[in-house]
SEDO-881929 format. One line per 4 residues: number of its first residue (from 1); their letters; for each residue x, y, z of C-alpha. Coordinates in nm, 4 decimals. Example, Ala and Ser with C-alpha at 12.3 -4.5 7.8 and 13.67 -1.06 7.14 Angstrom:
! residues 2
1) as) 1.2300,-0.4500,0.7800; 1.3670,-0.1060,0.7140
//
This chain:
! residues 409
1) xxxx) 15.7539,11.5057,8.1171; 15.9320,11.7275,7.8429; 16.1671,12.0138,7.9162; 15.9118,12.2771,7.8597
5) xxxx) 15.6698,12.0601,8.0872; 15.8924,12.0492,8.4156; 15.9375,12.4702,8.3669; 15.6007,12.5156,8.4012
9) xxxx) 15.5600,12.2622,8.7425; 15.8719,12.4513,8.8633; 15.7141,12.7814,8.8342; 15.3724,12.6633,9.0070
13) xxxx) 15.5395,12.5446,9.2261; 15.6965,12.8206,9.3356; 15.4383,13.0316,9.3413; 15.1840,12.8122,9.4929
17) xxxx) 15.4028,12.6124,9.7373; 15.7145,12.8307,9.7900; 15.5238,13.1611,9.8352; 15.2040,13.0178,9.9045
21) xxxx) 15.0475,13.3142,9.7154; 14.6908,13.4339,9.8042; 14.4228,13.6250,9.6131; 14.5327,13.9979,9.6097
25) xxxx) 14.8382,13.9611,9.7469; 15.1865,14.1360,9.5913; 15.5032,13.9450,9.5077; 15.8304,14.0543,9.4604
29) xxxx) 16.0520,13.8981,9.2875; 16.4224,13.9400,9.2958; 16.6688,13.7853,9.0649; 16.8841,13.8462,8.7737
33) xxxx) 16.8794,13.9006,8.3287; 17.0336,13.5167,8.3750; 16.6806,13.3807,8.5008; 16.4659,13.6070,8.2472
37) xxxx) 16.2993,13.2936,8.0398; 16.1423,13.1600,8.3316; 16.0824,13.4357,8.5534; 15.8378,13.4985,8.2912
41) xxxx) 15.6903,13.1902,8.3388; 15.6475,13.2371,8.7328; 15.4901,13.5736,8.6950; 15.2256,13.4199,8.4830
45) xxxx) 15.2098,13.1920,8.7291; 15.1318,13.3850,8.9970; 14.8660,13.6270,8.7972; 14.7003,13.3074,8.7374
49) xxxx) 14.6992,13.2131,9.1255; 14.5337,13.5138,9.1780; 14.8292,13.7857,9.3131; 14.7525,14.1493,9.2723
53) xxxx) 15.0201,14.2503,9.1367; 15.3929,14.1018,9.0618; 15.7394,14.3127,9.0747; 16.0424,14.2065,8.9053
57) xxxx) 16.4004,14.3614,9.0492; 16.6514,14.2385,8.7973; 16.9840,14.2425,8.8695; 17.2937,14.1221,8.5863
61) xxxx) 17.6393,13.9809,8.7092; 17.8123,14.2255,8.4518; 17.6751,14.5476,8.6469; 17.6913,14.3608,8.9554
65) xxxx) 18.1112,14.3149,8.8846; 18.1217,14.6776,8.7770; 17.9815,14.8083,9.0648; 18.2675,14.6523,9.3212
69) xxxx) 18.5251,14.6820,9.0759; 18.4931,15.0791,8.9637; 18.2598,15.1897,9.2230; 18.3576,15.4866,9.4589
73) xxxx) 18.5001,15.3470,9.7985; 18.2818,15.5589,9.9674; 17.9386,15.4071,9.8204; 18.0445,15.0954,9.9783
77) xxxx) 17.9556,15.2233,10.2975; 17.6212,15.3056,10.1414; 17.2782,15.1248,10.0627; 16.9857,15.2879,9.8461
81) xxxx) 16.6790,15.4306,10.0591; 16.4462,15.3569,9.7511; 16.5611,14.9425,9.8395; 16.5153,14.9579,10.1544
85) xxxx) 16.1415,15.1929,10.1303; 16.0271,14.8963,9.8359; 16.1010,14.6176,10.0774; 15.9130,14.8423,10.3640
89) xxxx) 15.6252,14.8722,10.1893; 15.6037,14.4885,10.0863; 15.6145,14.3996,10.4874; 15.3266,14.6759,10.5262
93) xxxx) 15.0875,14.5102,10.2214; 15.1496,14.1706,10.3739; 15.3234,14.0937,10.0221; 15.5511,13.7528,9.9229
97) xxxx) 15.9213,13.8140,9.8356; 16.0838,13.5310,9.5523; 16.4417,13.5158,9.4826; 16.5315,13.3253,9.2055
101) xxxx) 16.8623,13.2422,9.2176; 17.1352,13.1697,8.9377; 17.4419,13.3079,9.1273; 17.7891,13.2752,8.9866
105) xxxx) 18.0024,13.1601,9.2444; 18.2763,13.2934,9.1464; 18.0991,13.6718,9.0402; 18.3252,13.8537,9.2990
109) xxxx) 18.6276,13.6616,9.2908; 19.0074,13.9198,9.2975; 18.7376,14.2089,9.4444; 18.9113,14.3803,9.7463
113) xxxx) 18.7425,14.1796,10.0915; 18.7474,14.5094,10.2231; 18.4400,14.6292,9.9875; 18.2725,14.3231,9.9886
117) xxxx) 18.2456,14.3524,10.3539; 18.1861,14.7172,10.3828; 17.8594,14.6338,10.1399; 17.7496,14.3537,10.3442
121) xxxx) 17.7552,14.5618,10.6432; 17.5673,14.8814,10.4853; 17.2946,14.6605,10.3718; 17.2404,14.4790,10.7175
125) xxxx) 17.2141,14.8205,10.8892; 16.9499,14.9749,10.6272; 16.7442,14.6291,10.6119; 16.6837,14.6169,10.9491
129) xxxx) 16.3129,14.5829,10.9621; 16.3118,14.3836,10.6249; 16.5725,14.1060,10.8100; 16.3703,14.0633,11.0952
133) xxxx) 16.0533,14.0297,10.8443; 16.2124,13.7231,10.7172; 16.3369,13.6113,11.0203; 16.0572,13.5896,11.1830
137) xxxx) 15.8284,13.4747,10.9235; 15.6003,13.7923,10.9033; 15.5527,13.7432,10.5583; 15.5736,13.4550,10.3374
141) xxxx) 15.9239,13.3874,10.1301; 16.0850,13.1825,9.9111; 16.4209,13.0824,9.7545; 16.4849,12.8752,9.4483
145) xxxx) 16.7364,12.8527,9.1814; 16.7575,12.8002,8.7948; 17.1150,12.7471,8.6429; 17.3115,13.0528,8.4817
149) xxxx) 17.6437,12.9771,8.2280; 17.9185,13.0337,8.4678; 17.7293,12.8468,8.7523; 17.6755,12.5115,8.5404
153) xxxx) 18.0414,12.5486,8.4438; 18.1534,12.5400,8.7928; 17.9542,12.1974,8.8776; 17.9899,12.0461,8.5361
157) xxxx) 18.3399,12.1184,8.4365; 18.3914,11.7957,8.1811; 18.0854,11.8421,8.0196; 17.9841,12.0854,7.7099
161) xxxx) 17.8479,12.4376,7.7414; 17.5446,12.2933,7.6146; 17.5348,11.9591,7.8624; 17.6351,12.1585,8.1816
165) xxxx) 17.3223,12.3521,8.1338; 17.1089,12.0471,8.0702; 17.2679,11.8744,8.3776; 17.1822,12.1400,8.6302
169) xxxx) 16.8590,12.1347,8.5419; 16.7689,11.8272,8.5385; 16.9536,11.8325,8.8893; 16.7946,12.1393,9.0208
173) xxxx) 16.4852,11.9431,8.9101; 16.5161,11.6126,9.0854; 16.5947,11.8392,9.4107; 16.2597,12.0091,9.3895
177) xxxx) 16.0674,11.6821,9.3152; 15.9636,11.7855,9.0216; 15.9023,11.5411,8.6905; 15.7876,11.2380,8.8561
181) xxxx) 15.4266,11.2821,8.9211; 15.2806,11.5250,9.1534; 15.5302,11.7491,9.2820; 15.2838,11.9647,9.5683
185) xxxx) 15.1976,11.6339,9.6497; 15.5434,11.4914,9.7158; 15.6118,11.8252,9.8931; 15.3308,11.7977,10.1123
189) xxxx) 15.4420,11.4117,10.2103; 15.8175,11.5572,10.1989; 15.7580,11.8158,10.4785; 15.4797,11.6094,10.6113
193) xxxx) 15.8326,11.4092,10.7250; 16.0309,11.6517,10.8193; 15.7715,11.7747,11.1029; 15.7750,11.4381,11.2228
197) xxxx) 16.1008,11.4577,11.2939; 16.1336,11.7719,11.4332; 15.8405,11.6724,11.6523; 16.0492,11.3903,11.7661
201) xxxx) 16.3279,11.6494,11.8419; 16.1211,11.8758,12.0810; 16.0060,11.5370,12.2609; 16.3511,11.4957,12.3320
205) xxxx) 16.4262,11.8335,12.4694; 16.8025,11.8110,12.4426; 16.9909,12.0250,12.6944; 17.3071,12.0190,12.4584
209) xxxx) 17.4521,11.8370,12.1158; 17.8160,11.6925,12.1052; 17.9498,11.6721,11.7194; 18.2436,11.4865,11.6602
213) xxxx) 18.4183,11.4263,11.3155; 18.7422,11.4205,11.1651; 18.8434,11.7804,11.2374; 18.5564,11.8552,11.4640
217) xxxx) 18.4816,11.8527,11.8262; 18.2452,12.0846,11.9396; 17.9231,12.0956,12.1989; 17.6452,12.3368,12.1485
221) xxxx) 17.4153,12.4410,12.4539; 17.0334,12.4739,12.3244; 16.8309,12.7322,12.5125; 16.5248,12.5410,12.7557
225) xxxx) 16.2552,12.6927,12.5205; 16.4557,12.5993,12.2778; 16.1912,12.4313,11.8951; 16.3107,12.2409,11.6390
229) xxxx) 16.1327,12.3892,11.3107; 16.1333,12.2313,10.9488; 16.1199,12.3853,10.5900; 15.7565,12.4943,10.6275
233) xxxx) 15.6931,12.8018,10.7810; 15.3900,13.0049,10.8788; 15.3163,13.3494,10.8591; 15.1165,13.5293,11.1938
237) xxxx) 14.7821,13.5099,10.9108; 14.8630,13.1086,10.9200; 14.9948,13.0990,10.5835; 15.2261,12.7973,10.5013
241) xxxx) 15.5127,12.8377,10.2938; 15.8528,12.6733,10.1806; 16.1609,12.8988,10.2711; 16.3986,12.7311,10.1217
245) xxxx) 16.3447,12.5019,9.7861; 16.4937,12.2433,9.7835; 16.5019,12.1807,10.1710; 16.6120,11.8290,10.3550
249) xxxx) 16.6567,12.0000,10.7004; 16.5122,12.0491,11.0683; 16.6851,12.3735,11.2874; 16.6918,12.5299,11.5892
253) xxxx) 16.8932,12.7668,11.7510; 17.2042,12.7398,11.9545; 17.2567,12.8934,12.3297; 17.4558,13.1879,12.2798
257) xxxx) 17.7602,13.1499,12.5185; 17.7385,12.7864,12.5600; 17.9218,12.6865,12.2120; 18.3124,12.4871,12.3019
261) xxxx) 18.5192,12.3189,12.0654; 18.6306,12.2933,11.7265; 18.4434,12.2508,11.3750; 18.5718,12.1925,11.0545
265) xxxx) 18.3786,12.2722,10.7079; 18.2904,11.9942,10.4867; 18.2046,12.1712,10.1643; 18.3118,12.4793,9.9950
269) xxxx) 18.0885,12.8047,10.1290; 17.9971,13.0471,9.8292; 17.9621,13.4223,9.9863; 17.9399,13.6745,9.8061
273) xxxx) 18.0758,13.5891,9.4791; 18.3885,13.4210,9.6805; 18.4662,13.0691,9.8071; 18.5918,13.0060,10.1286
277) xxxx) 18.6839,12.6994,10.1659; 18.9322,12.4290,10.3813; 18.8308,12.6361,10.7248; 18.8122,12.5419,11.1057
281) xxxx) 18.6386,12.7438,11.3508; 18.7517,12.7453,11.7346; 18.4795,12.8509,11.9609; 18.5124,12.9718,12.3469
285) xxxx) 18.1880,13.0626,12.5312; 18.0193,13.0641,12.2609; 18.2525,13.3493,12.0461; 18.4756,13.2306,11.7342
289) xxxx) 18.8175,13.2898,11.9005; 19.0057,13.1634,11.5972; 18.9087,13.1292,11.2276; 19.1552,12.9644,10.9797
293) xxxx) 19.1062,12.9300,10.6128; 19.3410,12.7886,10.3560; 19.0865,12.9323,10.1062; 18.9206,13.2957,10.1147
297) xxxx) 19.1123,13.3383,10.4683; 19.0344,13.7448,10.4398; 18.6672,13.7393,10.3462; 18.6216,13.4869,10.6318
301) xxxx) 18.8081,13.7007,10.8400; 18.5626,13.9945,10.7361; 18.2528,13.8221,10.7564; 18.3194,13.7760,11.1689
305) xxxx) 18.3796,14.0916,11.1862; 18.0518,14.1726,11.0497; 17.9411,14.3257,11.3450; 17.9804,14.2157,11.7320
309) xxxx) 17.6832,13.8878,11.6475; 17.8629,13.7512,11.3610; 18.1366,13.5522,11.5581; 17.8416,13.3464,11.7330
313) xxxx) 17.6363,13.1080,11.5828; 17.2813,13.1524,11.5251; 17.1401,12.8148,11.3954; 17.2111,12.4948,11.4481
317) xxxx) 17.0688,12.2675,11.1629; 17.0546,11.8321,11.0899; 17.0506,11.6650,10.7731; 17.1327,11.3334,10.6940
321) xxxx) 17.4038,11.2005,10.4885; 17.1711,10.9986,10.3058; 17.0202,11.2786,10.1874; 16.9143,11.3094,9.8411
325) xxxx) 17.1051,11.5664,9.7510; 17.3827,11.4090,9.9476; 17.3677,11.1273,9.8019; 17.3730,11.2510,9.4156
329) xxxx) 17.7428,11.3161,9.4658; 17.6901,11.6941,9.3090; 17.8750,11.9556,9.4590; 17.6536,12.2691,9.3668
333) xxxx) 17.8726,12.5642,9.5051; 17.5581,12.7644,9.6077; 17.4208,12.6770,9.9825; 17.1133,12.6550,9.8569
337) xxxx) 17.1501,12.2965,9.7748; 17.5018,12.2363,9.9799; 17.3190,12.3014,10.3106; 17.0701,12.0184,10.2163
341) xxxx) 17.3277,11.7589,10.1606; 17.4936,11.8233,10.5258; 17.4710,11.9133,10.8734; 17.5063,12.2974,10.9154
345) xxxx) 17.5646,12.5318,11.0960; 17.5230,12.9583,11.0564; 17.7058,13.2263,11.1906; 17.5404,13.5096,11.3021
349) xxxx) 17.1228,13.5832,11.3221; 16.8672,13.3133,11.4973; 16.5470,13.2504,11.3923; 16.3434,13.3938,11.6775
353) xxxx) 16.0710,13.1474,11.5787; 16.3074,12.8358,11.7110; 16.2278,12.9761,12.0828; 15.8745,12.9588,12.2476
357) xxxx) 15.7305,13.3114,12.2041; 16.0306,13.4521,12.0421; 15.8611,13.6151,11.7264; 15.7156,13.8627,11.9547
361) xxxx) 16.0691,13.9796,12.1397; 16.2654,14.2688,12.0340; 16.6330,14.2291,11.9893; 16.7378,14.3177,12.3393
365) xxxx) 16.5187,14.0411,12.5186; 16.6515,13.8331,12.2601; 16.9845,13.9008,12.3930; 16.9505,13.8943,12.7394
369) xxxx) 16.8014,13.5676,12.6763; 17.0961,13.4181,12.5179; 17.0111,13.4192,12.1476; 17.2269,13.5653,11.8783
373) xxxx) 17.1315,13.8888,11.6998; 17.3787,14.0116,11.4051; 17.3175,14.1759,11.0701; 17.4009,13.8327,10.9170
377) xxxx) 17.3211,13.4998,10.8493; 17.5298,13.2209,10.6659; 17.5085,12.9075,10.6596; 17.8167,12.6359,10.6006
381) xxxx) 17.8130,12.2928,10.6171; 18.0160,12.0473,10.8246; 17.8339,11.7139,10.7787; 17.9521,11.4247,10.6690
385) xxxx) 17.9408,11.0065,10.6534; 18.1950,11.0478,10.9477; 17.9878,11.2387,11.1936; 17.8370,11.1407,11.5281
389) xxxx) 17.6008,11.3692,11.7312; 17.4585,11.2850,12.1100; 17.1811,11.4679,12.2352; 17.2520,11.5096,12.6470
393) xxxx) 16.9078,11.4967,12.8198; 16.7654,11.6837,13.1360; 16.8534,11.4401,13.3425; 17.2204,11.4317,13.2243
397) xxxx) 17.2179,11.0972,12.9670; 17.3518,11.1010,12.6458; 17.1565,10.9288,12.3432; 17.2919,10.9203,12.0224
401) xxxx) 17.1357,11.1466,11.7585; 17.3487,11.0524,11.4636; 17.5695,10.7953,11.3540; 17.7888,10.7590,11.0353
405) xxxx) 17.6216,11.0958,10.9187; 17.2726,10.9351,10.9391; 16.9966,10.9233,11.2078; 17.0424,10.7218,11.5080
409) x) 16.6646,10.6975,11.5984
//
């Protein structure tokens, strides 16, 4: 397939596998002036699939920097109302919601962790009802990413300007399964797999999971109703759709106050325009009682002190080592890809969806059920070729899960 050829399957795809988009419906699409070529392409995409009608929200990393650099401190404490009524009135029309992504990892880097945090927090509290919307799968959404400049640069350092951009996307391409034959039909077989084994999973119905690895010890209680999900979702109209593009995972969420032990990160996490990297977490009942990083110590420091959810975890995710995106040896600074080469973790939200009848609980019952509510949700990995997991049953036996960073069973 040429160049120009694998745009065009990445954009249907997109639309007609990541979004699943139906006749009439609306799509937003948010992503930046970096992506602008083929954002094009996907909105022609999706007029051609039938959607009613397709927004754009372009952001651009230079006003992005501005903003946190000269902005007013007290706007940091702020989030627009015309955001937050858009996003409203997508939920209401049943819409989809895109992001394209072509983040620069390094975007915020010297910004005060003070304003970064203060942002993070203002947005949580206005998108309330547009959080839980994605969290519980009320409408369809998607995330993908194309490469920007600065982004290429960071994963390709020896290579050209010219190369690193050809390089990402012929990687970002071999993620998505796209340029060797049918790519919806390798994503149907690909999640077709993935269901399996969360199938397998829920058979099980694990009581705990034990990690150990070279800087990791840690056991995580799962909740009785507890459902492992994969990368296909459904929407309450039975819509399918693909979350996250690429995906390699299956998830569930953790028991609130029955996390112990120790973890240790195994690949840089890119928040906000900031890497944080070289970091253990030291968990007591379930709350992060220490957090050390030898890289972007503040911000992590910040981000669990998001709000009182964001020093539990939320979701508890397994990927093989043998991944594919594992085992092309790219580190892509953006979790997008990073969480699909390892075993994760996230601190803060769960999915309500990963607990039998959850979607239709409100955030108290949630709580006094055990499972994490916060006004965040990030992922970081901890996987690796040197991790074991055992899976404690009902009855009190232990059966290995993984071994060497691959599956056991």
């Amino acid at each position: 397939m040429t160049f120009d050829e694998k745009l065009e399957q990445y954009a249907e795809l997109a639309v007609k596998v990541g979004v699943n988009i139906q006749k009439g419906q609306y799509l937003l699409i948010n992503t930046s002036t970096e992506t602008l070529d083929f954002t094009r392409i996907v909105v022609k995409k999706a007029y051609e699939a039938g959607a009613g009608r397709v927004q754009v929200n372009l952001t651009d990393p230079f006003f992005t920097r501005e903003f946190y650099e000269h902005g007013a401190e007290e706007e940091f404490n702020k989030y627009p109302k015309w955001i937050v009524a858009q996003r409203d009135e997508l939920i209401e029309r049943k819409g989809a919601l895109l992001w394209i992504d072509a983040e620069d990892p390094d975007l915020l880097a010297g910004i005060a962790t003070s304003r970064i945090s203060a942002q993070q927090k203002a947005a949580g509290n206005a998108l309330v009802r547009y959080r839980k919307a994605i969290m519980n799968d009320d409408i369809a959404w998607s995330i993908i990413a194309v490469p920007s400049k600065k982004w290429a640069a960071k994963v390709f350092p020896d290579l050209s300007e010219s190369e690193q951009m050809t390089a990402l996307w012929e990687a970002i391409f071999k993620t998505v399964r796209i340029g060797e034959g049918d790519a919806v039909e390798k994503w149907r077989h690909h999640i077709n797999n993935l269901e399996k084994r969360a199938e397998q999973l829920n058979n099980k119905k694990f009581t705990k999971l034990h990690y150990r690895a070279p800087g990791t010890d840690l056991t995580i209680e799962l909740p009785e109703k507890h459902v492992w999900l994969s990368g296909g979702s459904n929407t309450p109209e039975g819509t399918t759709f693909i979350a996250n593009m690429p995906t390699e995972e299956v998830f569930t969420l953790p028991s609130k106050y029955g996390i112990n032990g120790v973890v240790s990160n195994t690949k840089p996490l890119a928040y906000q325009g900031n890497i944080i990297d070289k970091f253990s977490l030291m968990f007591e009942k379930g709350k992060i009682v220490k957090a050390e990083a030898e890289v972007g110590n503040d911000l992590l420091q910040e981000l669990i002190a998001t709000d009182e959810g964001s020093c539990y975890l939320g979701e508890v995710a397994l990927v093989p080592h043998e991944s594919p995106i594992s085992t092309s040896g790219i580190l892509y600074y953006n979790t997008l890809f990073d969480e699909n080469a390892s075993n994760h973790l996230a601190i803060g939200e769960a999915y309500p969806t990963c607990y039998e009848g959850g979607r239709e609980l409100q955030d108290g019952q949630l709580e006094s059920l055990g499972i994490n509510v916060s006004v965040t949700h990030v992922d970081f990995m901890i996987g690796s070729g040197e991790m074991d997991i055992d899976g404690v049953l009902p009855d009190g036996t232990e059966e290995p899960i993984f071994r060497k960073g691959n599956w056991a069973f």
